[in-house]
KOLGU-4560 file (N, C-alpha, C; in nm, 3 decimals, padded with zeros to 5 digits):
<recs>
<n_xx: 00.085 n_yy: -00.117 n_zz: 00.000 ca_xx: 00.000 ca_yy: 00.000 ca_zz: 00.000 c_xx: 00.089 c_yy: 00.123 c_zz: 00.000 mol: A seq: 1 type: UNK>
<n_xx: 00.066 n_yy: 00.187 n_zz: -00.107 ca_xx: 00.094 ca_yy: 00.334 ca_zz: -00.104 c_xx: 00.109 c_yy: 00.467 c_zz: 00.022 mol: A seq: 2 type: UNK>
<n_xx: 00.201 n_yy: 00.454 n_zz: 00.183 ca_xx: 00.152 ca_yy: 00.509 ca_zz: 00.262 c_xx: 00.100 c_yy: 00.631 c_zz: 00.240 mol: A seq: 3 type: UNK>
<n_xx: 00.167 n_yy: 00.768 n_zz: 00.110 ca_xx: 00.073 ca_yy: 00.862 ca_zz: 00.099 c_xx: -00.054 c_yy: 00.908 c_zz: 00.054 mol: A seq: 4 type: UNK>
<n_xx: -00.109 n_yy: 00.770 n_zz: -00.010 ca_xx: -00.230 ca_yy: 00.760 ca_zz: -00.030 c_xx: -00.314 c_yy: 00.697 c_zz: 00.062 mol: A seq: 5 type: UNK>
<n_xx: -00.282 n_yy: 00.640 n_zz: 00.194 ca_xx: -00.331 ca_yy: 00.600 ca_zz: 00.322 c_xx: -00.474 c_yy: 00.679 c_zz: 00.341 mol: A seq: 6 type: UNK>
<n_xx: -00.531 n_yy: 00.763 n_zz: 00.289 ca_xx: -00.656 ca_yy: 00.844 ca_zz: 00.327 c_xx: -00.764 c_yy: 00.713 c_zz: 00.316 mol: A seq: 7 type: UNK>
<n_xx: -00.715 n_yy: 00.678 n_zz: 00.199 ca_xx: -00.885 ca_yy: 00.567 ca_zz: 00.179 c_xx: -00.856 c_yy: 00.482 c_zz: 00.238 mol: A seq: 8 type: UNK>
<n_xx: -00.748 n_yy: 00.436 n_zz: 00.368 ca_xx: -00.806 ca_yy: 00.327 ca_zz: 00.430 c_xx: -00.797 c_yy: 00.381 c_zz: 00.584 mol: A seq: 9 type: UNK>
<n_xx: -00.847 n_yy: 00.506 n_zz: 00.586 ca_xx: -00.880 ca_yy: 00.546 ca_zz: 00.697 c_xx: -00.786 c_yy: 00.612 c_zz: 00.778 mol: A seq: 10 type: UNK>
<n_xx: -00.665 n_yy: 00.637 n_zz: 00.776 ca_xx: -00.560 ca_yy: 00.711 ca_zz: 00.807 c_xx: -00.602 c_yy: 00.868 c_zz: 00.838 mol: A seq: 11 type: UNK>
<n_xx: -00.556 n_yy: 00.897 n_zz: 00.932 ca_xx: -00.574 ca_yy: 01.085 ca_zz: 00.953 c_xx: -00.471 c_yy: 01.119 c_zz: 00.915 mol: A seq: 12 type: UNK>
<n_xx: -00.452 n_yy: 01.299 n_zz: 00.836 ca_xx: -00.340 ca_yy: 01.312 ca_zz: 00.806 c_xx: -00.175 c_yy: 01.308 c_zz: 00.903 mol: A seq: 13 type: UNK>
<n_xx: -00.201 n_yy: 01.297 n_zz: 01.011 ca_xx: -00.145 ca_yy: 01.263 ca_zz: 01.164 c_xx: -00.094 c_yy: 01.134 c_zz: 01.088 mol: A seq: 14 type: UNK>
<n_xx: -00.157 n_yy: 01.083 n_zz: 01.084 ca_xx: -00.078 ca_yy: 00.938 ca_zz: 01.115 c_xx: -00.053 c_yy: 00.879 c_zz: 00.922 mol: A seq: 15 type: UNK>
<n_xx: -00.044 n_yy: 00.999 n_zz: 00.872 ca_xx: -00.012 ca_yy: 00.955 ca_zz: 00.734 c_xx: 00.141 c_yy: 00.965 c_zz: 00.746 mol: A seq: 16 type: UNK>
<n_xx: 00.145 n_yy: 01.145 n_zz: 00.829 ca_xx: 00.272 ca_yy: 01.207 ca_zz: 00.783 c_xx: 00.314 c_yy: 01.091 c_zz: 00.884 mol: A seq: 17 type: UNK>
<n_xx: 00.337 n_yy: 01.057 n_zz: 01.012 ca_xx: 00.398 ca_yy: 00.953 ca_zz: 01.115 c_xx: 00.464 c_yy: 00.831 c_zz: 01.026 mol: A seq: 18 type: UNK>
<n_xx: 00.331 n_yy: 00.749 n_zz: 00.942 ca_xx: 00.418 ca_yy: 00.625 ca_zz: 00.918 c_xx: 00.474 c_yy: 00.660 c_zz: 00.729 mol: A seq: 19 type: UNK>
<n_xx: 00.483 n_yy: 00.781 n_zz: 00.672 ca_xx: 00.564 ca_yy: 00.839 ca_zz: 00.550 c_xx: 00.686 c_yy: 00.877 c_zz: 00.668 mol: A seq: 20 type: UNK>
<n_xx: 00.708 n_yy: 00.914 n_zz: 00.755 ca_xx: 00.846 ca_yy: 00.972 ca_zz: 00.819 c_xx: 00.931 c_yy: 00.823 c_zz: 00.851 mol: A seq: 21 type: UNK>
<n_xx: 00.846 n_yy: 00.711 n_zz: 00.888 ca_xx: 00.888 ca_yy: 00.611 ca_zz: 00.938 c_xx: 00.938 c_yy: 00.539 c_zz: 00.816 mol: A seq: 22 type: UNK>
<n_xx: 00.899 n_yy: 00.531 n_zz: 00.700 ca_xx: 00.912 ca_yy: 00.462 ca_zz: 00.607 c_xx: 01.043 c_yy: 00.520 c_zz: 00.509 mol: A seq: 23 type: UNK>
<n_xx: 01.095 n_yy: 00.667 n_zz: 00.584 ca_xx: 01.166 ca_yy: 00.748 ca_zz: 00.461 c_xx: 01.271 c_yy: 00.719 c_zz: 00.559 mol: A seq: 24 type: UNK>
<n_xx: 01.261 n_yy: 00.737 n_zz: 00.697 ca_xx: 01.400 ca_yy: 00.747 ca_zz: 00.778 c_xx: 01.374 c_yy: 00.654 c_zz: 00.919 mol: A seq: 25 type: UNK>
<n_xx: 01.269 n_yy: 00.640 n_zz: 00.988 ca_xx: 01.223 ca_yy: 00.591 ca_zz: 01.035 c_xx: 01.308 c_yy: 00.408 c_zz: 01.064 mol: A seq: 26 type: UNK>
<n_xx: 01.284 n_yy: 00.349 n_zz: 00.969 ca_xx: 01.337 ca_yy: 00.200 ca_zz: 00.982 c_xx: 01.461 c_yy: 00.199 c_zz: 01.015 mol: A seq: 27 type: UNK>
<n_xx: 01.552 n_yy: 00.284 n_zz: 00.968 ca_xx: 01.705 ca_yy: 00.324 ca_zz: 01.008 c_xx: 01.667 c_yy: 00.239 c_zz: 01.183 mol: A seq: 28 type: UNK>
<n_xx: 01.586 n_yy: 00.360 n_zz: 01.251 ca_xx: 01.587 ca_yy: 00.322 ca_zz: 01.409 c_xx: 01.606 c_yy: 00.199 c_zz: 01.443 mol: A seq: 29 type: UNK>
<n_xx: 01.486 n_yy: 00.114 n_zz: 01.334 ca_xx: 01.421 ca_yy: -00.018 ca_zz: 01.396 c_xx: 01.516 c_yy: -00.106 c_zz: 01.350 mol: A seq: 30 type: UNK>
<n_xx: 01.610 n_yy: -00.044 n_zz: 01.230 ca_xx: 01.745 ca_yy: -00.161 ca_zz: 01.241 c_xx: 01.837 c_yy: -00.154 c_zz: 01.337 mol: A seq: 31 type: UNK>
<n_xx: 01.855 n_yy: -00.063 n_zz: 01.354 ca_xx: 01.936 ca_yy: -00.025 ca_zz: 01.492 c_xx: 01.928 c_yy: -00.112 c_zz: 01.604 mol: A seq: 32 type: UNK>
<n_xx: 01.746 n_yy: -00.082 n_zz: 01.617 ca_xx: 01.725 ca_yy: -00.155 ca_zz: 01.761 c_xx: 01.745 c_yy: -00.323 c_zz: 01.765 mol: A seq: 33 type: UNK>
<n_xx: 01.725 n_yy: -00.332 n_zz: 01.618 ca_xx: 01.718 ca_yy: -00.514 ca_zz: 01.607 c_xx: 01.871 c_yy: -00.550 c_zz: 01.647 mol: A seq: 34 type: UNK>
<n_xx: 01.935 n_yy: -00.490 n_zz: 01.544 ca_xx: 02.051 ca_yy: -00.507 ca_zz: 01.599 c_xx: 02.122 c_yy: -00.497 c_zz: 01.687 mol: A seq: 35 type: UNK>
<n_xx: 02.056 n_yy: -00.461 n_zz: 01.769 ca_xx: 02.114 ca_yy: -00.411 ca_zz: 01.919 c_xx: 02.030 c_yy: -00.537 c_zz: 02.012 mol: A seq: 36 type: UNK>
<n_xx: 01.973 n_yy: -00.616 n_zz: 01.925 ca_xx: 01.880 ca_yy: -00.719 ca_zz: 02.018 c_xx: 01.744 c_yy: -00.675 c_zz: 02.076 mol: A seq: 37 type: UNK>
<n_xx: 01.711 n_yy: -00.530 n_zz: 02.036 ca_xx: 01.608 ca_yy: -00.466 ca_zz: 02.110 c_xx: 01.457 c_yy: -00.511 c_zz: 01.991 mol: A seq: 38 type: UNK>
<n_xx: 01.319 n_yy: -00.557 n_zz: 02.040 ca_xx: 01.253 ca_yy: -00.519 ca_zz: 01.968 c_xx: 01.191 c_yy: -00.398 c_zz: 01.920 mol: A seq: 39 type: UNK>
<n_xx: 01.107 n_yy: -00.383 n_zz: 01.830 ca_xx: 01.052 ca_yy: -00.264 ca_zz: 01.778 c_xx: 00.929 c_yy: -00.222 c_zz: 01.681 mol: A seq: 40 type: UNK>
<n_xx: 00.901 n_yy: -00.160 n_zz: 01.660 ca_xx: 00.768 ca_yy: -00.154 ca_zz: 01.609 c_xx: 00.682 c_yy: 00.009 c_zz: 01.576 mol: A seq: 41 type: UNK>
<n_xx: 00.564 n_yy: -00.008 n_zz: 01.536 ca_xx: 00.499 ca_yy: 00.099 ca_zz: 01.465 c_xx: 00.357 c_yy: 00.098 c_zz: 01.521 mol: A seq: 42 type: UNK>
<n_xx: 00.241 n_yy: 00.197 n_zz: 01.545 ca_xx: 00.120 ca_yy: 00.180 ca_zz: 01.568 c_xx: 00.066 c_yy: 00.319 c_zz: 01.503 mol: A seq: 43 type: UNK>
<n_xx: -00.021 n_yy: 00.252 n_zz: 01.436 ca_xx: -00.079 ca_yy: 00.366 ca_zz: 01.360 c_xx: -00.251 c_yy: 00.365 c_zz: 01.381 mol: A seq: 44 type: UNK>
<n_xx: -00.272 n_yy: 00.467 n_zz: 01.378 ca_xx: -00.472 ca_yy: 00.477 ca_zz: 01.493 c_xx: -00.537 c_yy: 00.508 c_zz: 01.362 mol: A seq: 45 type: UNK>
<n_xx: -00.627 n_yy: 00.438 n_zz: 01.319 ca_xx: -00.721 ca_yy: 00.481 ca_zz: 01.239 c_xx: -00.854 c_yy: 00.601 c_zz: 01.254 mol: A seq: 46 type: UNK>
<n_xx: -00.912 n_yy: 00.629 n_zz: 01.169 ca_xx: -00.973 ca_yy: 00.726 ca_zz: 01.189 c_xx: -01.068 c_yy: 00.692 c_zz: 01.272 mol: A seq: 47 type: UNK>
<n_xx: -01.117 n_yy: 00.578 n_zz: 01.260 ca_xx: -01.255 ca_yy: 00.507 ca_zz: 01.300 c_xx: -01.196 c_yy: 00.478 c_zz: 01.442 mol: A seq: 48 type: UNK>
<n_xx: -01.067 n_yy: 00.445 n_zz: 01.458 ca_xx: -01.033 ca_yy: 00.391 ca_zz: 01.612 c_xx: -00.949 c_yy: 00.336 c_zz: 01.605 mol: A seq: 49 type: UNK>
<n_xx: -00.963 n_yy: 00.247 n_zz: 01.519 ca_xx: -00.883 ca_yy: 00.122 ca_zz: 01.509 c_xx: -00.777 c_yy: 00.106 c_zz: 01.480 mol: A seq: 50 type: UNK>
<n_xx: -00.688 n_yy: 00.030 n_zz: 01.552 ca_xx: -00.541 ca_yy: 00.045 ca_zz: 01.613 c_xx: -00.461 c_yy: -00.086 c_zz: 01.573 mol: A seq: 51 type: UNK>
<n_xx: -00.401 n_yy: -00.040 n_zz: 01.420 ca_xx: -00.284 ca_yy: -00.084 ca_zz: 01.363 c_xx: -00.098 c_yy: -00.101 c_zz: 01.407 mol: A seq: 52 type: UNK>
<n_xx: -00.087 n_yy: -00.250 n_zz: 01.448 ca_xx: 00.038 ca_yy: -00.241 ca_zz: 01.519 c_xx: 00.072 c_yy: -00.367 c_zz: 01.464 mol: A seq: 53 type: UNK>
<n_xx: 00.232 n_yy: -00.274 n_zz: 01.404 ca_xx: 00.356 ca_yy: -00.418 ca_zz: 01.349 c_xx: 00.428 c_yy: -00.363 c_zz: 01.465 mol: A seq: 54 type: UNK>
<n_xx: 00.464 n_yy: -00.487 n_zz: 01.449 ca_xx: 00.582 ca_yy: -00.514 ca_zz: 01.597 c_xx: 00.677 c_yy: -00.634 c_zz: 01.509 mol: A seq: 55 type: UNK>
<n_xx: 00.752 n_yy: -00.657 n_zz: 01.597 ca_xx: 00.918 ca_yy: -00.738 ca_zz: 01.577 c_xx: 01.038 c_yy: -00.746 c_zz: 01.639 mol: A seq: 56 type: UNK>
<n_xx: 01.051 n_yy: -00.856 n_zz: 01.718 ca_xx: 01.167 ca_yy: -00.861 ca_zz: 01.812 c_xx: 01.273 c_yy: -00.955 c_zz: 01.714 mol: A seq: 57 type: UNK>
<n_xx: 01.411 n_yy: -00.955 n_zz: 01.734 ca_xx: 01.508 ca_yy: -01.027 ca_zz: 01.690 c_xx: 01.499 c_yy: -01.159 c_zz: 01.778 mol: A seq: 58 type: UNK>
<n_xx: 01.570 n_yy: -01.274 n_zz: 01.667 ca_xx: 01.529 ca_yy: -01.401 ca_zz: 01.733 c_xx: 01.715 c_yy: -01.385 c_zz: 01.742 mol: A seq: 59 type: UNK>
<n_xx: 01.767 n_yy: -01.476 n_zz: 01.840 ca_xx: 01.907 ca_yy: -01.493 ca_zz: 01.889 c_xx: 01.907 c_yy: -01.603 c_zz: 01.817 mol: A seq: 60 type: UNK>
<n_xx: 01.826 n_yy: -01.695 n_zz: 01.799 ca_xx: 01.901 ca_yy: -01.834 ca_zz: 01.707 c_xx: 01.770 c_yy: -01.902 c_zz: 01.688 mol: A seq: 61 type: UNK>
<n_xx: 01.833 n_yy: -01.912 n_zz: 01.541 ca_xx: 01.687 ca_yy: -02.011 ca_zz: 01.464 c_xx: 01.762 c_yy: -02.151 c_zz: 01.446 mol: A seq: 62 type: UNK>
<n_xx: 01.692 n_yy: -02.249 n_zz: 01.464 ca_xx: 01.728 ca_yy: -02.408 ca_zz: 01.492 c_xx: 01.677 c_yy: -02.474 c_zz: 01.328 mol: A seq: 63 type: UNK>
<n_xx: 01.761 n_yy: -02.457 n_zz: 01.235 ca_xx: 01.744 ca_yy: -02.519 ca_zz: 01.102 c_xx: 01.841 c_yy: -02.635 c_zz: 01.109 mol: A seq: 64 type: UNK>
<n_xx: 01.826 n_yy: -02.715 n_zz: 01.188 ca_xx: 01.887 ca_yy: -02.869 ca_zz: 01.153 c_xx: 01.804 c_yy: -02.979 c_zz: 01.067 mol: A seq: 65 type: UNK>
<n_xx: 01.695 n_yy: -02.942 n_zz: 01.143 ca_xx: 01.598 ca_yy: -03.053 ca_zz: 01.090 c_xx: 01.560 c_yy: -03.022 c_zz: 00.890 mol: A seq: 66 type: UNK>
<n_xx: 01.598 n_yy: -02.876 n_zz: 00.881 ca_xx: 01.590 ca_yy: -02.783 ca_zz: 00.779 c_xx: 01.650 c_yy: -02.852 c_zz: 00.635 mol: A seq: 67 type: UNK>
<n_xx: 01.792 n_yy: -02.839 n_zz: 00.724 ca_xx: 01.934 ca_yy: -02.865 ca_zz: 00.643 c_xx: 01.934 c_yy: -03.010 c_zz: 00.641 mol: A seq: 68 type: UNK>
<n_xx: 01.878 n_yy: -03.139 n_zz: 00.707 ca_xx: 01.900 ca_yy: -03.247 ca_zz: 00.689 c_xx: 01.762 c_yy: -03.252 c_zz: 00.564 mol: A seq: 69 type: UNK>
<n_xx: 01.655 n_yy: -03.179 n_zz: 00.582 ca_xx: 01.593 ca_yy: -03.248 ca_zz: 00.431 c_xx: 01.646 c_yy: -03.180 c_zz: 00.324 mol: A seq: 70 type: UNK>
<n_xx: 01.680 n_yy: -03.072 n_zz: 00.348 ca_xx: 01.735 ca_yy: -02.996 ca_zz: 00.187 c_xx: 01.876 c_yy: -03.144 c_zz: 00.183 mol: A seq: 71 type: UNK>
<n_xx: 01.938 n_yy: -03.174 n_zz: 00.242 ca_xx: 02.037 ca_yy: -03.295 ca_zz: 00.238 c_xx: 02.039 c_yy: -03.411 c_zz: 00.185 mol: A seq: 72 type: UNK>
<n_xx: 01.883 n_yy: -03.448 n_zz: 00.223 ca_xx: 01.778 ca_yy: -03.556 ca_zz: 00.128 c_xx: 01.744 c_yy: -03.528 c_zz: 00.031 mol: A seq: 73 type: UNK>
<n_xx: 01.684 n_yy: -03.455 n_zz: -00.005 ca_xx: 01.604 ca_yy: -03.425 ca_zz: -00.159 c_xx: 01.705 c_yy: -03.364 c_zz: -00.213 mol: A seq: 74 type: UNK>
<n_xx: 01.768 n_yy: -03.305 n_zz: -00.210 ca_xx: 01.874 ca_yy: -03.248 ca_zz: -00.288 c_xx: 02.002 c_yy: -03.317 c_zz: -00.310 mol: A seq: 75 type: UNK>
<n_xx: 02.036 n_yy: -03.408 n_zz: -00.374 ca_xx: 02.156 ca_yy: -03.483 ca_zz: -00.450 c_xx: 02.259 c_yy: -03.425 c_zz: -00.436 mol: A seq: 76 type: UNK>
<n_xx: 02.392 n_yy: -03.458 n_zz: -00.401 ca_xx: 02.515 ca_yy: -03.404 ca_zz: -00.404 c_xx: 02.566 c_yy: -03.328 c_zz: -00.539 mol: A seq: 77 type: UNK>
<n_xx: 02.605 n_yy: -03.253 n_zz: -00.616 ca_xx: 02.654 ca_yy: -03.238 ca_zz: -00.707 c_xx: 02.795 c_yy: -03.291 c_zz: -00.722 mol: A seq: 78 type: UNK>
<n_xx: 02.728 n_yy: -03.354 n_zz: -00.876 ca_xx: 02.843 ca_yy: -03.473 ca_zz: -00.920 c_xx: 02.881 c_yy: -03.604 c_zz: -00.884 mol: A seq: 79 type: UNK>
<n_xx: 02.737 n_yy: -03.621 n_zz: -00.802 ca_xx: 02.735 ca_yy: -03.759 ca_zz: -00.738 c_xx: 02.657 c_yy: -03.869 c_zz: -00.824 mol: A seq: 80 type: UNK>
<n_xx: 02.763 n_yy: -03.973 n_zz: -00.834 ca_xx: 02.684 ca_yy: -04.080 ca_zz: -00.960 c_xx: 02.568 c_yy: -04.206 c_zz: -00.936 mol: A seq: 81 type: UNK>
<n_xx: 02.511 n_yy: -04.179 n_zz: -00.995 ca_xx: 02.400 ca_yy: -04.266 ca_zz: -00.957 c_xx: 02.412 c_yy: -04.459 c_zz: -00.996 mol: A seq: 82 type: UNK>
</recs>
């Protein structure tokens, strides 16, 4: 979605200019914070009320063993003879 065209899905101009500032310089922060291990996130209030929130914390370690043993299976060695 287009954030400066945000009017038709209910956005006030408040919270147009908020998540256009977030989107131009804004994420800079939220890499920052990831990288720093911190989570982070955005909430944007609709006109009607209704209360839009991305969020995102950094994971310290993703467990792809079980991952890497089927890509290991289905996937053939290269140059391996049958």
């Amino acid at each position: 979605m287009d954030v400066r065209s945000a009017h038709s899905a209910g956005m006030t101009p408040r919270e147009i200019s908020r998540a256009v500032e977030w989107t131009e310089s804004g994420w800079l922060q939220a890499l920052g914070l990831l990288t720093a291990g911190e989570p982070c996130g955005l909430t944007v209030v609709l006109g009607s009320g209704a209360v839009i929130e991305w969020s995102v914390r950094p994971a310290r370690l993703l467990a792809l063993e079980a991952l890497h043993t089927r890509i290991a299976l289905d996937c053939p060695r290269q140059g391996a003879t049958a």
